[in-house]
ZAMARGU-4260 file (C-alpha; in steps of 0.2 Angstrom, whole numbers, plus 5000, padded with zeros to 4 digits):
<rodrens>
0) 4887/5032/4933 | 4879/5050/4933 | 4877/5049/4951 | 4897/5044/4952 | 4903/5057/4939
5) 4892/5070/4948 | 4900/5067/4965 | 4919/5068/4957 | 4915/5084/4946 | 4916/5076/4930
10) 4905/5082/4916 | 4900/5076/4898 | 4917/5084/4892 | 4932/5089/4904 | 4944/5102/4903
15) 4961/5095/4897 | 4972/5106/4905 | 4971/5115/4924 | 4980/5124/4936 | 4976/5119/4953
20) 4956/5120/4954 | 4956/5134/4938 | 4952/5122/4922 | 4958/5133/4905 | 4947/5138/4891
25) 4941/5123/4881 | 4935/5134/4867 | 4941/5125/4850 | 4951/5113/4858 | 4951/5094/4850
30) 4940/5084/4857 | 4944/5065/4865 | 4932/5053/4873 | 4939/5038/4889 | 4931/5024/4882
35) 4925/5009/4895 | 4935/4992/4890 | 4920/4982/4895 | 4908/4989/4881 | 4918/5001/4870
40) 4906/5014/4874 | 4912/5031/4879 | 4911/5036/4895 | 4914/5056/4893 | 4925/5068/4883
45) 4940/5079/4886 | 4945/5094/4878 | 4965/5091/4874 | 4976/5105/4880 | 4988/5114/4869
50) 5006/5120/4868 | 5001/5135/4873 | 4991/5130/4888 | 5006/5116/4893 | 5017/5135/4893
55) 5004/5142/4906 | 5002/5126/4916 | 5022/5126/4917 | 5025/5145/4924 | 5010/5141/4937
60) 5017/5127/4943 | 5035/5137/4944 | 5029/5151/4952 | 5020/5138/4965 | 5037/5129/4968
65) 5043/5147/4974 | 5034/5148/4989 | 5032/5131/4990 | 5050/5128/4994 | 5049/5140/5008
70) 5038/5131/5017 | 5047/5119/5033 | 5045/5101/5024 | 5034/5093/5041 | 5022/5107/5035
75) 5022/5101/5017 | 5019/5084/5023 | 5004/5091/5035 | 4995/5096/5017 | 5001/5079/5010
80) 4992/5070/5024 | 4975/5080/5021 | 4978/5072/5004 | 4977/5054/5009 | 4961/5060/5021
85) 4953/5066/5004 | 4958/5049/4995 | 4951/5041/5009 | 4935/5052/5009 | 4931/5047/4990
90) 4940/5029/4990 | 4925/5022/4984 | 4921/5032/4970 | 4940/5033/4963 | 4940/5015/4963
95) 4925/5012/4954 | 4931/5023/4940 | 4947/5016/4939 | 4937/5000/4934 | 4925/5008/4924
100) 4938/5017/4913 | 4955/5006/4914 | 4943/4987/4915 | 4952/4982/4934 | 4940/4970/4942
105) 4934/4980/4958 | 4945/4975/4970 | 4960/4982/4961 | 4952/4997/4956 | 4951/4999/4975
110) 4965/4992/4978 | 4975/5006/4969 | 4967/5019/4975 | 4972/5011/4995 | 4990/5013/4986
115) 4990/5032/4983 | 4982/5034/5003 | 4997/5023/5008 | 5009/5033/4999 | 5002/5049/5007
120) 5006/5042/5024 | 5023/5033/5020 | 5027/5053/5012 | 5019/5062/5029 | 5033/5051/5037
125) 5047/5056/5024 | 5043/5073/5027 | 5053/5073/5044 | 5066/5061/5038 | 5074/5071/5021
130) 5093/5069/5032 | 5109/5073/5025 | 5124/5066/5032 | 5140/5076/5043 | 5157/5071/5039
135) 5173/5076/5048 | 5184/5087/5038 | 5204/5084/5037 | 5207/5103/5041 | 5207/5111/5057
140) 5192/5121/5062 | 5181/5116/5046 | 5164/5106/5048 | 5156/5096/5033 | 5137/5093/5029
145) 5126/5087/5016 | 5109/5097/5014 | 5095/5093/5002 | 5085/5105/4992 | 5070/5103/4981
150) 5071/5103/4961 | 5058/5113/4956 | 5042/5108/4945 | 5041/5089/4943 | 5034/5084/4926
155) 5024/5067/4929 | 5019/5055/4914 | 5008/5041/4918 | 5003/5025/4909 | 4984/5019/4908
160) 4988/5003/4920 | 4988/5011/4934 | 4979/5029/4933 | 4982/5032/4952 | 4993/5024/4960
165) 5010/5027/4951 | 5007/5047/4951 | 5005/5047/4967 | 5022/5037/4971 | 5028/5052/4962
170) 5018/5068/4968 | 5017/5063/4987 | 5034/5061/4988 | 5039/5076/4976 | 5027/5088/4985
175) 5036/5083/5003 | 5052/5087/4995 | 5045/5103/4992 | 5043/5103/4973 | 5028/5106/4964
180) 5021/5094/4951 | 5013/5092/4934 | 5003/5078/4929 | 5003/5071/4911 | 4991/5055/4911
185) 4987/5043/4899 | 4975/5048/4882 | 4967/5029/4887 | 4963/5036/4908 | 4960/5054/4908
190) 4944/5054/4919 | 4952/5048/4934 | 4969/5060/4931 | 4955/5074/4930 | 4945/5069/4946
195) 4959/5064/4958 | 4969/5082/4952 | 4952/5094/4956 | 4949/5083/4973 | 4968/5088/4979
200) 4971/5103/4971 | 4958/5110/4982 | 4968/5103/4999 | 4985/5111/4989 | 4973/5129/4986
205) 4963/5129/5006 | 4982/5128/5012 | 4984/5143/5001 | 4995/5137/4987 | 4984/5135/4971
210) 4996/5133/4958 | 5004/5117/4967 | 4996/5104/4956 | 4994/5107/4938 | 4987/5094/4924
215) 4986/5092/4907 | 4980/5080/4894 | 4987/5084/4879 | 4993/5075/4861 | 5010/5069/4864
220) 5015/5078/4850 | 5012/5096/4851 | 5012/5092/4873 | 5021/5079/4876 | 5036/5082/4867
225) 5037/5100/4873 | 5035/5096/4892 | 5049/5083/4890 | 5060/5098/4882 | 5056/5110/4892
230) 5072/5117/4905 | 5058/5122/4919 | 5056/5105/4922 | 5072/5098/4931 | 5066/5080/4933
235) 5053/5071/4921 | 5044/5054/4928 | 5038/5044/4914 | 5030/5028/4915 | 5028/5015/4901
240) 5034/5007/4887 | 5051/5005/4882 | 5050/5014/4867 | 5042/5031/4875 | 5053/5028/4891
245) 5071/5028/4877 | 5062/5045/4870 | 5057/5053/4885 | 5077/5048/4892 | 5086/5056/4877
250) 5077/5070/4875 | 5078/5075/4894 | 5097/5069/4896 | 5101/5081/4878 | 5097/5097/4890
255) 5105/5088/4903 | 5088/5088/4916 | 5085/5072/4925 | 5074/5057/4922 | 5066/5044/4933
260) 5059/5031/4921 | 5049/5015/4924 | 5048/5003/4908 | 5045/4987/4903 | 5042/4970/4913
265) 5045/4954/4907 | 5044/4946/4923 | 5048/4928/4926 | 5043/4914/4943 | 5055/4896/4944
270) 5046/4885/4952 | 5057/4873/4961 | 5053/4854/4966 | 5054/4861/4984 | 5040/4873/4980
275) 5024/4872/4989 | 5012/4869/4973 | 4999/4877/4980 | 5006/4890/4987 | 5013/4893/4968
280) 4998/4890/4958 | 4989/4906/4969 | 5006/4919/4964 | 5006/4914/4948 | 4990/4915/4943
285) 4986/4931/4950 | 5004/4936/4942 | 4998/4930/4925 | 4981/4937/4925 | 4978/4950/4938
290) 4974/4966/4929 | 4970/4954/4912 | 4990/4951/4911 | 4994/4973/4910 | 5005/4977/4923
295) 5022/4980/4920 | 5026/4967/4936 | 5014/4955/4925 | 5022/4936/4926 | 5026/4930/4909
300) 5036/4919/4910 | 5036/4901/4921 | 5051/4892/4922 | 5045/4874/4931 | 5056/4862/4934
305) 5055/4846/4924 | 5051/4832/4937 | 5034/4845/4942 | 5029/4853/4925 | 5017/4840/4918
310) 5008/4841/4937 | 5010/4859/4940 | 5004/4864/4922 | 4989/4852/4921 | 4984/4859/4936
315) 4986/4877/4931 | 4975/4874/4915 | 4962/4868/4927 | 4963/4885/4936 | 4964/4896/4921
320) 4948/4887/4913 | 4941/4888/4928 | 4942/4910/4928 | 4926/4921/4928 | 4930/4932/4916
325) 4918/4947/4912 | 4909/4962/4918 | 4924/4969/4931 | 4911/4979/4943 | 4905/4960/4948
330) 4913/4957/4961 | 4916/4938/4955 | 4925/4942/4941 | 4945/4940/4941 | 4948/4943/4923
335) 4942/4960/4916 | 4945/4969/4898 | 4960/4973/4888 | 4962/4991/4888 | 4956/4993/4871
340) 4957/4985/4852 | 4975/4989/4849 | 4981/4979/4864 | 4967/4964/4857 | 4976/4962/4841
345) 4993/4964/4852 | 4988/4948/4859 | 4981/4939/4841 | 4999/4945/4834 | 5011/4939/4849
350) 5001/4922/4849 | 5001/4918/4831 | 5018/4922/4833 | 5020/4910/4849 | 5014/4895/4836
355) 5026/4898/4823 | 5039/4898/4833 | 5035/4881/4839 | 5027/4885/4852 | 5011/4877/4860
360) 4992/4885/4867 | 4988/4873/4880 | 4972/4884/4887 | 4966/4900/4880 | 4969/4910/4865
365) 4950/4916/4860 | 4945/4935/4856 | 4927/4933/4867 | 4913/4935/4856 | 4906/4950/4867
370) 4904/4968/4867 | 4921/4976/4873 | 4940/4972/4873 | 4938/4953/4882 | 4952/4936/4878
375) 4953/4922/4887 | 4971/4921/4897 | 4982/4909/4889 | 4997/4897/4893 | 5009/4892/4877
380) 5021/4879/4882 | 5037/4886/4876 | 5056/4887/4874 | 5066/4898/4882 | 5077/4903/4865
385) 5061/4909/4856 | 5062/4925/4853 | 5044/4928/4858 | 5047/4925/4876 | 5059/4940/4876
390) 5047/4954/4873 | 5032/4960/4882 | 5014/4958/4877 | 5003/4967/4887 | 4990/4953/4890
395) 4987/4938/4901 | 5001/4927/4889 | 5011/4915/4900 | 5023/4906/4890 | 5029/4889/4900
400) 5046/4882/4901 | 5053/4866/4911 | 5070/4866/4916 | 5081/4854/4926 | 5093/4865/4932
405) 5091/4880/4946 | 5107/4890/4936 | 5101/4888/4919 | 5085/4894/4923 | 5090/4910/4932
410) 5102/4912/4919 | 5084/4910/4907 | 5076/4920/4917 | 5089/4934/4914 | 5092/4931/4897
415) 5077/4945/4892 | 5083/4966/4889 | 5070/4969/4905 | 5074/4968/4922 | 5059/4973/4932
420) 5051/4960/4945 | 5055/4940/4948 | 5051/4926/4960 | 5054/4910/4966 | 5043/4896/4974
425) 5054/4885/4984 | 5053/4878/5001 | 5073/4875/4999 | 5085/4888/5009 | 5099/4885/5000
430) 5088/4888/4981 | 5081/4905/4988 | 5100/4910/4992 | 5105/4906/4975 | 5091/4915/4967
435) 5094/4932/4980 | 5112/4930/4978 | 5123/4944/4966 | 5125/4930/4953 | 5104/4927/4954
440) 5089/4938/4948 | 5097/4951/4938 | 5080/4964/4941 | 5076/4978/4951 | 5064/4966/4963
445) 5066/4947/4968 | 5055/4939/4979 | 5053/4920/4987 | 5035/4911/4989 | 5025/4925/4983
450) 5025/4930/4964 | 5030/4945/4955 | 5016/4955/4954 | 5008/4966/4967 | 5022/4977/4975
455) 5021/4984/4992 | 5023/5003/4996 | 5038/5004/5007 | 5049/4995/4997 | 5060/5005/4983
460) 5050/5001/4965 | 5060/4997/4948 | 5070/4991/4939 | 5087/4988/4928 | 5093/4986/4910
465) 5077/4991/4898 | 5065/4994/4914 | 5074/5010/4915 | 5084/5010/4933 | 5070/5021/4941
470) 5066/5020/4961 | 5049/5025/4967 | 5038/5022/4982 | 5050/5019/4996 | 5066/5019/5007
475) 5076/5032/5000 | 5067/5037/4985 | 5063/5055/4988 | 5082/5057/4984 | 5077/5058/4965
480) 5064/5073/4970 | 5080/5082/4977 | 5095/5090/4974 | 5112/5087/4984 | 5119/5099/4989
485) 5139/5097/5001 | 5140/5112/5013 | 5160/5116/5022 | 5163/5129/5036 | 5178/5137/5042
490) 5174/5144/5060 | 5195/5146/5061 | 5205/5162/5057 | 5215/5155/5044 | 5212/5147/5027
495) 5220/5130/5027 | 5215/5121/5007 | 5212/5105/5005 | 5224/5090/5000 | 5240/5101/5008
500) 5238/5111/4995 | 5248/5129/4999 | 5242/5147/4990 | 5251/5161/5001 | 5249/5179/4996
</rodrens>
């Protein structure tokens, strides 16, 4: 681990707060440690920034967005692209920390980082591709345009799920727009926020604009409530639970700024009799349990119908019975940690609560005897009205539910206050129709045969109703990082208004 901190720049304790490559005094700052889920041991320390320091941070990244702005956007998305080169560069060691400090088994910890270098390139492409629209103007002599502009520093807020990843959907499209950005991370993944930040801030500083990327970790109180209000920000990304994200929305909409937020998940797969099972048992595993059931595309919820539930389900215990769960830098292992204690008893509460409800544990349900944040996934057969099934656990908690109609259980399905990701397994045309169609899945993402979990740059990400509305990561995305702006010009000798409007002087 000394050898991998070393190569990233990370020390025994970390600056909290940094404009481009320059880290801020850390003298008599409070002092956090980035514990490893797998052992509850610390891994370092970081020195919290302050009120004060978010202040400086914000006017660097103000005065970089002035020049920045300037700059023809194929050129910003040059710099964006010697970015994805870096990722690529140090893939290997960004993934592995991942693992180490958020508990992803390898794969995934590599997998996001692959994420952020596939962002880069999709925004290296958007950078030539920012187009406004010409419209033909009912007086004589008058052309119309649309133009974009950039915003101005972009406030970024990140959840510890993915540490990587969802900041760059956010920074590699914000910087092509020709904004600058601020990243606040999660408390619970600050190492990786810290190391990714000093490794492109120097691409942002060799192309001579050091001040492009700022960072700090700070307590949400005296940080995180002051960048929300604060009017240099135009636009605030947040990512994470509904609570923060209703927070972070009012305080942002109360000085009328702009807010792109990515909540909650209580994601849902119908298996249909027409459904290859196998084919189904593979998406909803991983769905269930990738990531030890805490991404916000996490399936939890099944909805099988009732001629294939006792099959499908007794099969799917086999499978989850059958999961290494364990150290998530072997790469064998496909269930890692829980993120840390509180989210443990999160999963204690939410099943007691599952069985006094009436539902029922049909695998699972331990706290593992080990050092470390570890549970065994778990299935509860369930109803669709228990209340339970409505909310989101963050934890590998499927609840199980037959049905023996396809509209009732679309209609379950969007019975819940989230609308983030759903799918359905079928083989039938006319059942994926149904579920795709306006009266079908209700949620920001619907897909057929593969499950809900595991979403493809290129494709707009989010969701509706509690998830928040937000778009990131694709198509036209990079409309949130902009401003709109309709342009008219008279190259005629008289001044003909609008409407048949007269006004002669």
């Amino acid at each position: 681990m000394k050898d991998l901190f070393a190569r990233l720049g990370l020390k025994d304790v970390n600056p909290g707060a940094w404009i481009g490559t320059q880290p801020l005094p850390t003298l008599g700052a409070p002092i956090a440690d980035s514990e490893n889920p797998s052992t509850g041991q610390p891994l370092a320390s970081i020195a919290l920034g302050s009120a004060e320091q978010l202040d400086q941070v914000i006017s660097a990244s103000q005065a970089a967005f002035e020049a920045w702005r300037l700059v023809p956007a194929p050129k910003r998305g040059e710099v964006v692209r010697q970015m994805g080169q870096v990722l690529r560069e140090h893939k290997d060691d960004l993934g592995r920390l991942v693992t180490l400090e958020v508990g992803k088994v390898l794969s995934e910890g590599l997998g996001e980082v692959q994420e952020s270098i596939d962002m880069a390139d999709l925004a290296v492409g958007m950078s030539r591709q920012l187009f406004g629209l010409t419209m033909h103007s009912e007086r004589h002599s008058h052309r119309m345009y649309e133009q974009w502009h950039p915003l101005g520093p972009v406030g970024v807020i990140t959840a510890f799920n993915f540490p990587n990843a969802v900041w760059a959907w956010n920074a590699m499209v914000a910087l092509v727009a020709g904004n600058s950005v601020l990243w606040k991370p999660s408390h619970k993944a600050p190492l990786n926020a810290i190391a990714t930040h000093r490794l492109l801030a120097k691409v942002a500083q060799d192309a001579g604009f050091p001040g492009l990327l700022t960072l700090i970790v700070g307590a949400n109180r005296s940080v995180g409530d002051k960048m929300i209000n604060d009017h240099r920000l135009p636009l605030i990304s947040a990512t994470g639970s509904v609570p923060m994200g209703r927070h972070v929305g009012q305080a942002v909409a109360k000085r009328l700024g702009r807010s792109l937020l990515e909540l909650g998940g209580n994601n849902a797969i119908i298996v249909t009799p027409d459904a290859d099972l196998d084919l189904a048992l593979r998406g909803v595993a991983f769905g269930a349990v990738g990531t030890a059931g805490q991404r916000c595309t996490s399936t939890r919820r099944i909805f099988v119908h009732e001629d294939i539930a006792q099959e499908f389900l007794r099969r799917l215990v086999a499978v989850y019975e059958q999961l290494p769960i364990g150290d998530p830098l072997d790469a064998s292992t496909l269930v890692g940690p829980l993120i840390d204690a509180r989210a443990v008893k999160d999963y204690q509460m939410a099943l007691e609560t599952a069985v006094a409800q009436g539902g029922e544990i049909l695998t699972g349900g331990q706290v593992l005897d080990r050092p470390g944040n570890f549970v065994r996934p778990t299935i509860v057969r369930a109803r669709a009205d228990m209340p339970i099934c409505a909310e989101e656990t963050f934890a590998p908690i499927l609840y199980a539910i037959s049905y023996t109609d396809l509209d009732q259980a679309i209609a379950w399905q969007n019975d819940v206050p989230q609308g983030l990701s759903s799918a359905i397994f079928t083989d039938s045309f006319r059942e994926s129709e149904r579920f795709l169609a306006a009266h079908g899945s209700d949620c920001g993402i619907a897909n057929v045969n593969i499950g809900t979990s595991g979403a493809e740059i290129g494709g707009a990400f989010g969701g509706e109703k509690e998830t928040g509305g937000g778009r990131e990561a694709g198509s036209d995305a990079w409309k949130a990082y902009m401003r709109r702006q309709t342009c008219t010009l008279n190259f005629g000798s008289d001044l003909p208004l609008a409407q048949g409007v007269t006004f002669d002087i």
